[in-house]
N, C-alpha and C positions, 0 to 999 in steps of 0.2 A: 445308489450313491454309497459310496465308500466311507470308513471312518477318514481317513485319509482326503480327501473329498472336504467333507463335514467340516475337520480341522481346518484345513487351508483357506477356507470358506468367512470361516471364523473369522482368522486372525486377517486376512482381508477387511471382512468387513467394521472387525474394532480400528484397524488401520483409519480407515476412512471416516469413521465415525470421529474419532480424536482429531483428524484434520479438520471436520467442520465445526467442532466444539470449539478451535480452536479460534477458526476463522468467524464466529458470534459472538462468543465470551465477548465480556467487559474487561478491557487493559486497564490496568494500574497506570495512576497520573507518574508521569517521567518529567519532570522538569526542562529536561535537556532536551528528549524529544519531542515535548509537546509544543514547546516554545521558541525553540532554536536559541537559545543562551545557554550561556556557561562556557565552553571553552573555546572558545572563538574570540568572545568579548576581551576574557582574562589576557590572551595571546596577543588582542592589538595592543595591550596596554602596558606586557611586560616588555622586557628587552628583548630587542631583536637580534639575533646573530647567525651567522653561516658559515657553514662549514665546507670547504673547499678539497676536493680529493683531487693528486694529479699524480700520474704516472707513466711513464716513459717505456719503451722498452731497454732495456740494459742499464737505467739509471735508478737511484732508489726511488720509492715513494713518497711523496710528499700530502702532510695532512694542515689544514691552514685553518683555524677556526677564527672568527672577527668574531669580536662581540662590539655592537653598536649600543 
């Protein structure tokens, strides 16, 4: 087996190792992800609005924003 061989061998198998380090490790508590709150809730409760894009061939654009 080749130094070449050896190397590529290597850096494989640190590859593989950091995946499954990765995949056991203990996650940091996320709020957001652990719970599903935060910007979802905020959004029903601020103002709603929408934005309207229209465009024609040969005529200009039109941009229409509603805030509700």
């Amino acid at each position: 087996m080749s130094w070449q061989q050896t190397a590529s061998l290597a850096i494989v198998a640190g590859t593989a190792g950091a995946f499954v380090w990765a995949r056991w490790r203990r996650r940091k508590f996320s709020f957001e992800r652990d719970t599903h709150c935060g910007c979802a809730a905020a959004g029903e409760q601020g103002q709603k609005s929408s934005i309207v894009y229209r465009a024609r061939k040969g005529e200009r654009p039109v941009v229409i924003v509603k805030m509700r």
